[in-house]
MIGUTOR-966060 format. One record per residue (C-alpha): residue number from 1; residue in one letter; x negated, y negated, z. Coordinates in Angstrom, 1 decimal, m for minus. Last residue first. Example, Ala and Ser with C-alpha at 12.3 -4.5 7.8 and 13.67 -1.06 7.14 Angstrom:
% residues 2
2, S, m13.7, 1.1, 7.1 $
1, A, m12.3, 4.5, 7.8 $
//
This chain:
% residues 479
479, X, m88.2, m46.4, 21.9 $
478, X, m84.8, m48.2, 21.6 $
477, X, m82.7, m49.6, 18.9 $
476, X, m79.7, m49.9, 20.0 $
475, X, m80.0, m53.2, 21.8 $
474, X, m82.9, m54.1, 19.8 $
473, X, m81.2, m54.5, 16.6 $
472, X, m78.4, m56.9, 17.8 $
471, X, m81.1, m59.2, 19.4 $
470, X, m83.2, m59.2, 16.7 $
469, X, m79.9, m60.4, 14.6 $
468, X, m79.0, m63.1, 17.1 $
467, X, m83.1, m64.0, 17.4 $
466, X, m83.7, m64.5, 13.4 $
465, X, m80.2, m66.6, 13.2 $
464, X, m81.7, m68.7, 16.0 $
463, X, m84.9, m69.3, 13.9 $
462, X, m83.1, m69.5, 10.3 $
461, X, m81.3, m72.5, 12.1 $
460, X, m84.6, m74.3, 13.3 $
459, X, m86.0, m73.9, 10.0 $
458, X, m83.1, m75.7, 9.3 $
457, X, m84.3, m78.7, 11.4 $
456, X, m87.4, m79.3, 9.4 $
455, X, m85.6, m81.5, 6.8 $
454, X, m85.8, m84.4, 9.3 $
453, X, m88.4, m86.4, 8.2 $
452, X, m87.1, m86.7, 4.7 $
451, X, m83.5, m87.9, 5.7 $
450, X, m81.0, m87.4, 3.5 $
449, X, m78.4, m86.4, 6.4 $
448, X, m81.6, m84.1, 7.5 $
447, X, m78.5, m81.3, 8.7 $
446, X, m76.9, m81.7, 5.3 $
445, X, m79.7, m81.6, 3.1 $
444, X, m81.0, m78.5, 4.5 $
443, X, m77.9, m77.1, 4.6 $
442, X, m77.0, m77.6, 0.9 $
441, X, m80.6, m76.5, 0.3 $
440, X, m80.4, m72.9, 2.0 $
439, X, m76.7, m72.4, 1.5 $
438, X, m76.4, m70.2, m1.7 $
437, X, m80.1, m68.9, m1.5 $
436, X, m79.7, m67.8, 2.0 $
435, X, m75.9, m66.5, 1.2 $
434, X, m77.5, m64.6, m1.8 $
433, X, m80.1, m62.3, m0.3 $
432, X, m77.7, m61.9, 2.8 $
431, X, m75.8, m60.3, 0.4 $
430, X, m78.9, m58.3, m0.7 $
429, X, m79.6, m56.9, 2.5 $
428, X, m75.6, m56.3, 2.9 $
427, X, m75.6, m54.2, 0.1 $
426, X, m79.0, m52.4, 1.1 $
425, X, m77.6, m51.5, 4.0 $
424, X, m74.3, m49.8, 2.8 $
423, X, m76.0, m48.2, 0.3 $
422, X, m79.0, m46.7, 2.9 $
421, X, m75.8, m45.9, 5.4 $
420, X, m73.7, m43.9, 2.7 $
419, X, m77.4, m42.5, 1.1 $
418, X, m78.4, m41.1, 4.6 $
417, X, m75.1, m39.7, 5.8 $
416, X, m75.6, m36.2, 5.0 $
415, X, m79.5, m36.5, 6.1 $
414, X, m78.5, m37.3, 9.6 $
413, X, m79.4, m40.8, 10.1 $
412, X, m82.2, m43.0, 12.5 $
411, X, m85.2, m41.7, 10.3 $
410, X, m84.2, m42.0, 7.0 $
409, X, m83.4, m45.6, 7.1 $
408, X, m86.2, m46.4, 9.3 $
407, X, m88.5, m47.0, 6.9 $
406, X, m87.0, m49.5, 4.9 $
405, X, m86.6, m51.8, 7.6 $
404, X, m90.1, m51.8, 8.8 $
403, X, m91.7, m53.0, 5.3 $
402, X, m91.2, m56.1, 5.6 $
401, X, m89.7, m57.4, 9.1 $
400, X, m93.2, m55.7, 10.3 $
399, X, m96.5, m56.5, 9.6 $
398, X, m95.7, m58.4, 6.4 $
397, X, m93.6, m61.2, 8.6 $
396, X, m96.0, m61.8, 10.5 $
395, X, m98.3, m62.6, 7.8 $
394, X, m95.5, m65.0, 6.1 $
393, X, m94.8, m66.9, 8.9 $
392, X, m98.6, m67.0, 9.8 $
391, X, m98.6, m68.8, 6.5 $
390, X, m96.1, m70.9, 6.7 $
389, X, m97.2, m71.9, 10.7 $
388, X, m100.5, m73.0, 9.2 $
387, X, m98.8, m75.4, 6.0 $
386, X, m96.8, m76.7, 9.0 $
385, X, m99.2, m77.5, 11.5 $
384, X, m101.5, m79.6, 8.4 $
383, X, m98.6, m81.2, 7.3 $
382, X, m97.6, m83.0, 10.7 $
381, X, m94.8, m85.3, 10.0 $
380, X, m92.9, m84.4, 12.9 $
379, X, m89.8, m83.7, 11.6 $
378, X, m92.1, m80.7, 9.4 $
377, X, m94.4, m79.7, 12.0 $
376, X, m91.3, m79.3, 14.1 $
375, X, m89.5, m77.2, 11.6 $
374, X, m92.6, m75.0, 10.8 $
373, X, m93.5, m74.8, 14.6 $
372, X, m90.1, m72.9, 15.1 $
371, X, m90.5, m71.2, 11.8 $
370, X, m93.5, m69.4, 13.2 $
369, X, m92.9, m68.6, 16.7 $
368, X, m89.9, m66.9, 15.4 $
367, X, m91.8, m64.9, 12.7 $
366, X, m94.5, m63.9, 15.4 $
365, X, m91.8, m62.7, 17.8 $
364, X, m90.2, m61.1, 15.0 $
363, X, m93.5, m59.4, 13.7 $
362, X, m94.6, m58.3, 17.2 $
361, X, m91.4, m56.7, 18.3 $
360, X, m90.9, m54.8, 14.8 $
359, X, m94.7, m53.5, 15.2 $
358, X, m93.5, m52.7, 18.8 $
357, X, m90.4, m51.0, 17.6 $
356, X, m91.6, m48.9, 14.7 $
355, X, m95.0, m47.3, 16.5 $
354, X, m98.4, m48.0, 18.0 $
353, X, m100.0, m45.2, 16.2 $
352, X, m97.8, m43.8, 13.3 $
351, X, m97.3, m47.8, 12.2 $
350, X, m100.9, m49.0, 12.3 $
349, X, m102.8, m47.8, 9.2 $
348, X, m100.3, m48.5, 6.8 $
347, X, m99.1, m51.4, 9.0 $
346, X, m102.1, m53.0, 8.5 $
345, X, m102.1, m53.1, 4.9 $
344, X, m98.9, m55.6, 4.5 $
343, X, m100.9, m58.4, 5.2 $
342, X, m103.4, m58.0, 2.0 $
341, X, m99.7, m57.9, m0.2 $
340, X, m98.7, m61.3, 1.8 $
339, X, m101.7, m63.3, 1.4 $
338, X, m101.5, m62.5, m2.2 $
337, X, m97.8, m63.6, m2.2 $
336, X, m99.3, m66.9, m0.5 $
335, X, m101.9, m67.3, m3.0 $
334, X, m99.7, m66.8, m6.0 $
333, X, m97.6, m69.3, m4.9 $
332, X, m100.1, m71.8, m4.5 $
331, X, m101.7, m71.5, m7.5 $
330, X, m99.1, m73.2, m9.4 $
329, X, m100.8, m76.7, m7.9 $
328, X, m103.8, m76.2, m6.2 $
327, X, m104.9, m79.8, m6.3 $
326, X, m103.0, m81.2, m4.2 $
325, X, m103.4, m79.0, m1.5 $
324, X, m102.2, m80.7, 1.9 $
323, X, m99.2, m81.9, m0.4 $
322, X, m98.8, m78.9, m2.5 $
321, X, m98.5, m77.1, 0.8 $
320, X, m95.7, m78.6, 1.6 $
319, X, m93.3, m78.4, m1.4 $
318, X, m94.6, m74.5, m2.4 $
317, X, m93.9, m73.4, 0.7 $
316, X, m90.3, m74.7, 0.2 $
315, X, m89.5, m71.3, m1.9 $
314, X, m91.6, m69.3, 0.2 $
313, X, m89.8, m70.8, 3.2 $
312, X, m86.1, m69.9, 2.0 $
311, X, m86.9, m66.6, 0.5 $
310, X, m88.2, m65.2, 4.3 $
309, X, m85.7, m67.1, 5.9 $
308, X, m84.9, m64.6, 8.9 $
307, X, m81.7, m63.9, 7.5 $
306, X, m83.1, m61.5, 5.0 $
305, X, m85.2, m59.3, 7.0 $
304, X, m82.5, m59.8, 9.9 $
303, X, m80.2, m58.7, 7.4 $
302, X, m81.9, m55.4, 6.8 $
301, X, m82.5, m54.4, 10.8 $
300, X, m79.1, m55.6, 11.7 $
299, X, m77.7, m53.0, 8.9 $
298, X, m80.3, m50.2, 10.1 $
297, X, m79.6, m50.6, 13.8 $
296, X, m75.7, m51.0, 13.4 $
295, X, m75.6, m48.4, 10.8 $
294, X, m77.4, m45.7, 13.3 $
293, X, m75.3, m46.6, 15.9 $
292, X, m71.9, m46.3, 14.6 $
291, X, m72.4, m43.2, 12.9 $
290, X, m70.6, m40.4, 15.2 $
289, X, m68.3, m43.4, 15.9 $
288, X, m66.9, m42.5, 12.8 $
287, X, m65.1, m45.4, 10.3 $
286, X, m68.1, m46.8, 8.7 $
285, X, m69.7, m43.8, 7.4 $
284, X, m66.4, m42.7, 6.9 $
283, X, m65.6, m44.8, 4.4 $
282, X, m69.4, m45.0, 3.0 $
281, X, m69.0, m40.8, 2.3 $
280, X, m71.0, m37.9, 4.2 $
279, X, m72.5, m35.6, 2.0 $
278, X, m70.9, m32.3, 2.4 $
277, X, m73.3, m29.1, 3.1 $
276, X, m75.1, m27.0, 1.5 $
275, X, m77.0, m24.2, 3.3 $
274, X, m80.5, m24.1, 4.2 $
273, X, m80.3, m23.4, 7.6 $
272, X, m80.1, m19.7, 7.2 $
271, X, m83.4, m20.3, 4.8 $
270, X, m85.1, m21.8, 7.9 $
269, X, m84.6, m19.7, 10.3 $
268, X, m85.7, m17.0, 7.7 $
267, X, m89.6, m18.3, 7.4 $
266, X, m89.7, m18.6, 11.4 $
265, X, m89.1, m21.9, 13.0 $
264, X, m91.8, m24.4, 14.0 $
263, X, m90.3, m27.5, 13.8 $
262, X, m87.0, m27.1, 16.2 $
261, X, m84.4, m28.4, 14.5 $
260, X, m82.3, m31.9, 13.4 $
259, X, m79.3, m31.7, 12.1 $
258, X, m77.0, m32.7, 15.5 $
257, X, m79.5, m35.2, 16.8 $
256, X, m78.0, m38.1, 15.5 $
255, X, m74.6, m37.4, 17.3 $
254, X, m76.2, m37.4, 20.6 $
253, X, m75.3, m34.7, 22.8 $
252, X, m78.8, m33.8, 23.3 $
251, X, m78.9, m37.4, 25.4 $
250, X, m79.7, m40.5, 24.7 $
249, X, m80.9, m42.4, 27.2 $
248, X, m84.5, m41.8, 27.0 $
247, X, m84.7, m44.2, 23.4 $
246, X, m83.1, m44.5, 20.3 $
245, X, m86.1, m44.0, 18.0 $
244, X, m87.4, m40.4, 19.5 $
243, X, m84.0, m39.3, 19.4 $
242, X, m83.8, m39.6, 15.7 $
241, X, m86.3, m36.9, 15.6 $
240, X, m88.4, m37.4, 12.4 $
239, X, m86.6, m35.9, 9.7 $
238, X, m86.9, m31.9, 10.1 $
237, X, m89.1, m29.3, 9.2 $
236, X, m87.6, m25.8, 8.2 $
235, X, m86.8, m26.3, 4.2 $
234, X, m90.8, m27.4, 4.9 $
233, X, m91.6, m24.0, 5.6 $
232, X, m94.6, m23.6, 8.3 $
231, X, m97.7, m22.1, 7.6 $
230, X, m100.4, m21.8, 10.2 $
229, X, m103.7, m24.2, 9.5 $
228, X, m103.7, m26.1, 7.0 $
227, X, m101.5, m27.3, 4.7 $
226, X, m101.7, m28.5, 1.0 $
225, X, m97.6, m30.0, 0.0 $
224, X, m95.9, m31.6, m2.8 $
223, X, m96.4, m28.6, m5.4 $
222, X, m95.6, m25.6, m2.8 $
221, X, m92.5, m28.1, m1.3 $
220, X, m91.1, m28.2, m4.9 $
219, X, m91.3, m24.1, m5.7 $
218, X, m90.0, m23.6, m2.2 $
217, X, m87.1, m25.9, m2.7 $
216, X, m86.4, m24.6, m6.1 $
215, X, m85.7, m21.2, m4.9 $
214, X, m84.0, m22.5, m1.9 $
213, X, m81.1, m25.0, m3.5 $
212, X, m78.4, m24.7, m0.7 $
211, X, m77.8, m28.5, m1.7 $
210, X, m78.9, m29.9, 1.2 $
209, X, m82.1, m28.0, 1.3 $
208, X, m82.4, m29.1, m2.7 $
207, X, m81.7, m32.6, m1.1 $
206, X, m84.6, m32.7, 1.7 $
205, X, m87.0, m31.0, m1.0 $
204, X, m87.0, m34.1, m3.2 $
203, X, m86.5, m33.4, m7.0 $
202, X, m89.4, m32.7, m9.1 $
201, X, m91.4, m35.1, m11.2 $
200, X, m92.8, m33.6, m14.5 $
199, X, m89.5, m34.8, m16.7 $
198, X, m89.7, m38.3, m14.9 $
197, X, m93.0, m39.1, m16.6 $
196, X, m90.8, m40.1, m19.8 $
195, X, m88.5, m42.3, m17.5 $
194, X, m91.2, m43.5, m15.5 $
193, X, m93.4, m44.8, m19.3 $
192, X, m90.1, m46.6, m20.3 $
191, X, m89.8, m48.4, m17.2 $
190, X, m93.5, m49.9, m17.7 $
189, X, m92.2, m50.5, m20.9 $
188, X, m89.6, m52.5, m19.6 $
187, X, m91.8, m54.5, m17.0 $
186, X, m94.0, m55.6, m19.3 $
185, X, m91.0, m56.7, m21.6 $
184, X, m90.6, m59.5, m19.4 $
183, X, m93.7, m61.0, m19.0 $
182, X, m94.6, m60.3, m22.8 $
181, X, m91.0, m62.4, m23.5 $
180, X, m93.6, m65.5, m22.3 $
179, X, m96.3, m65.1, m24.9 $
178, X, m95.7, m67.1, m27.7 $
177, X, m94.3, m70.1, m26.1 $
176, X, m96.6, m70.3, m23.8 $
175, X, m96.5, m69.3, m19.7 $
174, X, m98.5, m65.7, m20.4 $
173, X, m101.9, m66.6, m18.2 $
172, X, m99.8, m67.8, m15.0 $
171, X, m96.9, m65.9, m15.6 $
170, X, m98.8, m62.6, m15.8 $
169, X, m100.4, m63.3, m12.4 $
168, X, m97.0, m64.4, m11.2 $
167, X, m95.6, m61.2, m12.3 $
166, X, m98.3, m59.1, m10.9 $
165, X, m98.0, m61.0, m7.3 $
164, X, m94.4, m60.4, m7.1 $
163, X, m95.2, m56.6, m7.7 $
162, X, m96.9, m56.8, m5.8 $
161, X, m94.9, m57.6, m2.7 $
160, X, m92.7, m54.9, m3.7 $
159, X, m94.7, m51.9, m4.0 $
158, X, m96.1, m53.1, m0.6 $
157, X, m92.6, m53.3, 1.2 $
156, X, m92.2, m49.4, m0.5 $
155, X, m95.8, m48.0, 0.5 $
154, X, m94.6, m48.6, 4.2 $
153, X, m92.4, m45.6, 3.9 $
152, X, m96.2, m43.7, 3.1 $
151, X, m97.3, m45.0, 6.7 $
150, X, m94.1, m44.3, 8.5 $
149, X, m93.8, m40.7, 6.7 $
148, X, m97.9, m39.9, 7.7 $
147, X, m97.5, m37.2, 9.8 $
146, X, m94.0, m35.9, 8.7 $
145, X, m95.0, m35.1, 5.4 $
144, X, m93.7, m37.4, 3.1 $
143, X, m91.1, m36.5, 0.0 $
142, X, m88.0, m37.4, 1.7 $
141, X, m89.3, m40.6, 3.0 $
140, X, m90.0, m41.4, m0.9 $
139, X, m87.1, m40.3, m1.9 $
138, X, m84.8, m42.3, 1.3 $
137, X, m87.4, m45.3, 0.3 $
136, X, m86.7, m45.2, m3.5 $
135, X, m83.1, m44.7, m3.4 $
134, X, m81.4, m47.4, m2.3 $
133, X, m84.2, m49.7, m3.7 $
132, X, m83.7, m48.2, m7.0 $
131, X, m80.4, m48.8, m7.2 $
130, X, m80.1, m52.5, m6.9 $
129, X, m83.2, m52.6, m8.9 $
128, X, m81.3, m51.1, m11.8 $
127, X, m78.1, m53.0, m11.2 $
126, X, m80.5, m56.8, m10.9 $
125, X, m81.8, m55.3, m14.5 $
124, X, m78.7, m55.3, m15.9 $
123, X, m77.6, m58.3, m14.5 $
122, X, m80.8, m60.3, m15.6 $
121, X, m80.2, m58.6, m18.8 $
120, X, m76.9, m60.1, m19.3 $
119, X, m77.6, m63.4, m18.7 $
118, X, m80.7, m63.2, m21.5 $
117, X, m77.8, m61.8, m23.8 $
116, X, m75.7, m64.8, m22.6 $
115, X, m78.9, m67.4, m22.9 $
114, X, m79.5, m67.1, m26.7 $
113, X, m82.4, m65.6, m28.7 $
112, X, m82.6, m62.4, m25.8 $
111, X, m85.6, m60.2, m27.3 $
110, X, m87.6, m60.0, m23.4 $
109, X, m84.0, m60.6, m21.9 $
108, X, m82.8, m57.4, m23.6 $
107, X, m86.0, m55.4, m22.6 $
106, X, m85.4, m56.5, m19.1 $
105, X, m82.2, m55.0, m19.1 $
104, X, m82.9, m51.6, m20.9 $
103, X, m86.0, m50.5, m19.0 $
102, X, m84.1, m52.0, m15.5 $
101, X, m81.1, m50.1, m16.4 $
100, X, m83.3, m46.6, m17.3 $
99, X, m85.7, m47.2, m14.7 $
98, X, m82.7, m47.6, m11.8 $
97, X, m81.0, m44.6, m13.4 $
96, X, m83.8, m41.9, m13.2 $
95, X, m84.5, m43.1, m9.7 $
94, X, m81.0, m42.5, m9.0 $
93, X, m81.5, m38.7, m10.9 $
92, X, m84.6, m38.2, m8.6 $
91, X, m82.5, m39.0, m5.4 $
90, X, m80.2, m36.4, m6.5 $
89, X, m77.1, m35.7, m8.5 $
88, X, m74.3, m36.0, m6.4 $
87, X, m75.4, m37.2, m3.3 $
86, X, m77.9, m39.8, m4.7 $
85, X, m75.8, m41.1, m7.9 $
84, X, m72.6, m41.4, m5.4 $
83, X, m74.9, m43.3, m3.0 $
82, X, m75.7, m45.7, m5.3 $
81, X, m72.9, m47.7, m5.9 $
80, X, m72.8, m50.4, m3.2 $
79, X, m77.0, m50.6, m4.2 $
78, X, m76.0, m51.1, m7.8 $
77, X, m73.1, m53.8, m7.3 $
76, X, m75.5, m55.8, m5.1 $
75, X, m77.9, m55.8, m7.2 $
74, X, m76.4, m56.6, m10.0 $
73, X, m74.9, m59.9, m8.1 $
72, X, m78.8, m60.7, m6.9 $
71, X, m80.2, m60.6, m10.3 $
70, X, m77.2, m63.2, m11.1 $
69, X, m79.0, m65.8, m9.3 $
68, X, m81.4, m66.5, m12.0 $
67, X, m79.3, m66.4, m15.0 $
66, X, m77.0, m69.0, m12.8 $
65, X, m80.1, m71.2, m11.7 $
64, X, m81.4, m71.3, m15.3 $
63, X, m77.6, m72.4, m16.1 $
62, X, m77.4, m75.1, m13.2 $
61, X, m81.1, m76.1, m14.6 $
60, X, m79.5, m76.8, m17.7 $
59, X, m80.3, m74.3, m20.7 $
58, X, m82.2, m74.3, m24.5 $
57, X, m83.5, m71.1, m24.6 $
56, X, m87.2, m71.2, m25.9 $
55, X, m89.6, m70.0, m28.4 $
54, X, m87.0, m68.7, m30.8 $
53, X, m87.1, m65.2, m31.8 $
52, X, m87.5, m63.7, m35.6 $
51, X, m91.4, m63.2, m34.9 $
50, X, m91.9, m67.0, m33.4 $
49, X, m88.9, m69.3, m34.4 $
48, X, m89.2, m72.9, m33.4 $
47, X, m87.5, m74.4, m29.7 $
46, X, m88.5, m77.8, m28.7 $
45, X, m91.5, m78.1, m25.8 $
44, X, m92.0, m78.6, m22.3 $
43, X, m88.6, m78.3, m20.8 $
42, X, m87.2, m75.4, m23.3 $
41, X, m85.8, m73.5, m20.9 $
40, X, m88.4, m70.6, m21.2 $
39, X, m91.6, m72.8, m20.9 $
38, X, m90.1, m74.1, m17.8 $
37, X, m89.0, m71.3, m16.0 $
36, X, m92.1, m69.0, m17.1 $
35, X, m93.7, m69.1, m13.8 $
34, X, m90.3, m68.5, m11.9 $
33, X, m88.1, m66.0, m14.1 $
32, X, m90.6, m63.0, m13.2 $
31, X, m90.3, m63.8, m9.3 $
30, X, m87.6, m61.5, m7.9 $
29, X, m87.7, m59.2, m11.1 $
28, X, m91.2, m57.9, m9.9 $
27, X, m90.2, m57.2, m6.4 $
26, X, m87.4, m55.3, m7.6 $
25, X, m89.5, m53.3, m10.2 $
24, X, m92.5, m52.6, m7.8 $
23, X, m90.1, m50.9, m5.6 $
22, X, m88.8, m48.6, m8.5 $
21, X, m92.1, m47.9, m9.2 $
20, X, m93.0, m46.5, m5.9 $
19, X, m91.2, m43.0, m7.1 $
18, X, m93.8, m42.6, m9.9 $
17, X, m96.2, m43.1, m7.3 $
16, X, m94.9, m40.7, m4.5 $
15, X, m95.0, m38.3, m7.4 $
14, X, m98.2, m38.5, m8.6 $
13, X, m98.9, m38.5, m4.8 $
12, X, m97.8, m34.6, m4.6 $
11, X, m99.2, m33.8, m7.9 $
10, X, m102.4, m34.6, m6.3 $
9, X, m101.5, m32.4, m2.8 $
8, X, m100.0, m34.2, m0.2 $
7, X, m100.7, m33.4, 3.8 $
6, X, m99.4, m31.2, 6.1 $
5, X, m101.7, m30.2, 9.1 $
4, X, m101.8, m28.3, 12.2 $
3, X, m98.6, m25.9, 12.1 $
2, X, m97.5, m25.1, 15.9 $
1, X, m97.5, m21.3, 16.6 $
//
C-alpha cells in the first residue's frame, strides 16, 4: 500500500533551520562590506581609538575592492573542497565547518585594527560560505520529505536573499564609527549559536543509508518525520526520480536511474538496500559518461544564475534608480533586495505544482525580456523604462534562476555523486561570480567607448550570455 503523508515533525524544522543558516551566511557576507564601505575606509572621518580598536581602516578603493573580492576566492576554494567534508564525514560535519570558518572569519574582520587581518577574514569567511552552500542544499534536500523537497530546497535562495536584506538593515542603522564591527560580528555569533545547536542536530538520513548506518538511520528518520497513513521507511524512499527531470526519452537504462527504487518497499527491502557504498570522486565525476548529463544540467543551470547579470544590475541599480528617485538615496538597495526576498515566496507555493522547468522557463524568459528593455531604456535615455525593467529583472529572476538551481542538485544525481557534482557546480557558480565582477565595468566602458548614452549595450551582452546558457540547460534538461 502507497504511504499517504510524510511531513516534518518540530525537531524536524529545527533542523531545516539550523541547516538554512549556512545560506543566510553567504548572502549576508555578499552585502555586509557595502553599507559600512565608507565609514570603514576612513572616507568620512579620521581614525581614533574606540575600545582598543580604531574607528576606521585607512584603504584605497583598489584595496576595499581587493578585501571585497577576496570573499569570492574563499569561496571558491571551499566549494572545490567540499565534497571530501560531505562524503567523509557528513553533510552535518560540512555544515559544522562552514559555521566554524565563517564564526572565526568574520569575528576577525569584526576586531581587525589593520586591513591584512580584515583581508584575512574576508577569506576565511568566503571558505566557510564556500562550503556551506555545497552542502546546505544537498542537507537540506536530504532532510525533506519527498512532497514538499522543491518547496523546502527553495528555503535556500530565500535564506540568501535575507540575509542581504538583514545586513543592509544593520548597515543602515550601524554605519558610525562605533558601531560598524557590530555588522560583522553579528554574523559570528550567529555562527557561534549553530555550532553549539549542532550537538542536537542529527545527521541526514540519505548519508547514514549510504554509509550502511541503519540504527541511526531509523532513530534520525523517527525525529525528522510524522506520517500518516501506512508506514513506509524512509531508508526505502528514494530522491525524486531523476527520470521525471529528463524527460520520456530516457529510458530504464538511464544511468540516473540506477539508485533509485520503488517507494513503497517492505521494512527489509529497504535495510538490504542500505548498504555502503563508494562516493563517487570529482575526477570521475567528470570523466564518466554515466554523469555527463546530470553535470551539464546542473553546471549550465549555476552559471546561467551567474551569467545572467544578476550582480551586475543590482550593482548599477543603484545608478539609475537614484536618478528617477532622488531622494531615496541608500534606500534603494534595500528596497530592491526587499523586493527580491517577497518574490522569492511564490515558488514555495508554486514549484511542486507547475514544476522545475516551467518555473525555470518563465524566469529566463522574464530575465531576458528584462535586460533587453534595460539596455534599450538605458541608450535610449528612458529612466522611467529602465528603473521598471530592473525591477521585473529582479522578480523574474526570484521565481526561478534563484532558487531553481539549488534544487535540482539532488534531484538529477545518484546520491554517490551528489557532493562531486554539487562541488563542482558551486565552483563554477562562484567563478562566474568573479568573471562578472572582473569584466562587468571594463566592458561596459569599452562597448559605450565613454559614451554615457550608450552604457546599455552590455545588458545586451549578459542577454545573449543568458540565452547560450538557457539554451545548454534545456537541451538536457527535459520534463
Amino acid at each position: 500500500m502507497p504511504a499517504r503523508s510524510t511531513h516534518f515533525t518540530g525537531y524536524g524544522c529545527l533542523v531545516c533551520l539550523w541547516v538554512l543558516v549556512v545560506s543566510f551566511q553567504y548572502g549576508y557576507h555578499i552585502s555586509a562590506l557595502n553599507q559600512i564601505q565608507a565609514v570603514l575606509t576612513c572616507r568620512n572621518s579620521a581614525p581614533f581609538y574606540y575600545y582598543g580598536l580604531p574607528t576606521c581602516i585607512p584603504m584605497s578603493d583598489t584595496t576595499f575592492s581587493l578585501v571585497t573580492s577576496v570573499f569570492t576566492v574563499g569561496g571558491f576554494l571551499g566549494s572545490s573542497t567540499s565534497s571530501i567534508a560531505m562524503d567523509r564525514y557528513g553533510r552535518k560535519a560540512a555544515s559544522r565547518l562552514s559555521g566554524l570558518l565563517v564564526a572565526i572569519g568574520s569575528g576577525l574582520m569584526g576586531v581587525a585594527p589593520t586591513t591584512t587581518l580584515l583581508l584575512f577574514g574576508r577569506f576565511l569567511t568566503g571558505c566557510g560560505a564556500g562550503v556551506g552552500l555545497c552542502a546546505g542544499p544537498v542537507y537540506l534536500a536530504e532532510i525533506s520529505p519527498s512532497e514538499i523537497r522543491g518547496s523546502v530546497g527553495v528555503l535556500t535562495q530565500f535564506a540568501i536573499v535575507t540575509g542581504i536584506m538583514i545586513t543592509q538593515l544593520l548597515g543602515l542603522s550601524m554605519a558610525t564609527p562605533t558601531l560598524w564591527r557590530l555588522v560583522l560580528l553579528f554574523s559570528s555569533s550567529i555562527s557561534v549559536i549553530q555550532l553549539c545547536m549542532s550537538h542536537f542536530i542529527v545527521e541526514s538520513p540519505a548519508w547514514l543509508k549510504q554509509q550502511g548506518n541503519l540504527e541511526e538511520l531509523h532513530g534520525t528518520q523517527s525525529r525528522l518525520f510524522k506520517r500518516t497513513g501506512t508506514y513506509v521507511p524512509f531508508s526505502t524512499l528514494p530522491l525524486p526520480s531523476s527520470s521525471s527531470r529528463l524527460g520520456p526519452s530516457d529510458s530504464v537504462e538511464d544511468p540516473l536511474l540506477d539508485e533509485t527504487s520503488d517507494p513503497v518497499q517492505s521494512e527489509s527491502e529497504g535495510e538490504q538496500q542500505a548498504v555502503k557504498s563508494t562516493p563517487v570522486s570529482i575526477h570521475n565525476l567528470i570523466q564518466s559518461p554515466e554523469f555527463r548529463r546530470p553535470l551539464v544540467i546542473v553546471s549550465s543551470a549555476m552559471v546561467a544564475q551567474q551569467l545572467s547579470g544578476i550582480n551586475a544590475v543590482l550593482y548599477y541599480s543603484n545608478n539609475i534608480l537614484s536618478r528617477v528617485l532622488s531622494d531615496a538615496g541608500p534606500y534603494i538597495s534595500l528596497g530592491i533586495t526587499i523586493v527580491n526576498t517577497i518574490m522569492t515566496f511564490p515558488p514555495i507555493f508554486l514549484i511542486e505544482r507547475v514544476g522545475r522547468r516551467v518555473l525555470l522557463l518563465i524566469s529566463i524568459g522574464g530575465a531576458l525580456l528584462s535586460l533587453v528593455i534595460v539596455g534599450h531604456g538605458l541608450d535610449s535615455g528612458m529612466m522611467t523604462t529602465s528603473s521598471i525593467s530592473i525591477l521585473t529583472f529582479v522578480m523574474s529572476f526570484a521565481i526561478g534562476l534563484g532558487p531553481i538551481p539549488f534544487i535540482i542538485i539532488s534531484e538529477v544525481s545518484p546520491p554517490r555523486a551528489v557532493s562531486a557534482l554539487s562541488s563542482v557546480a558551486l565552483s563554477l557558480n562562484w567563478m562566474a561570480n568573479f568573471l562578472v565582477g572582473l569584466v562587468f565595468l571594463p566592458l561596459r566602458n569599452m562597448l559605450s567607448g565613454g559614451d554615457p548614452t550608450k552604457e546599455g549595450r552590455v545588458f545586451f551582452v549578459f542577454a545573449g550570455l543568458l540565452l547560450l546558457c538557457s539554451s545548454i540547460l534545456f537541451r538536457s534538461y527535459r520534463q
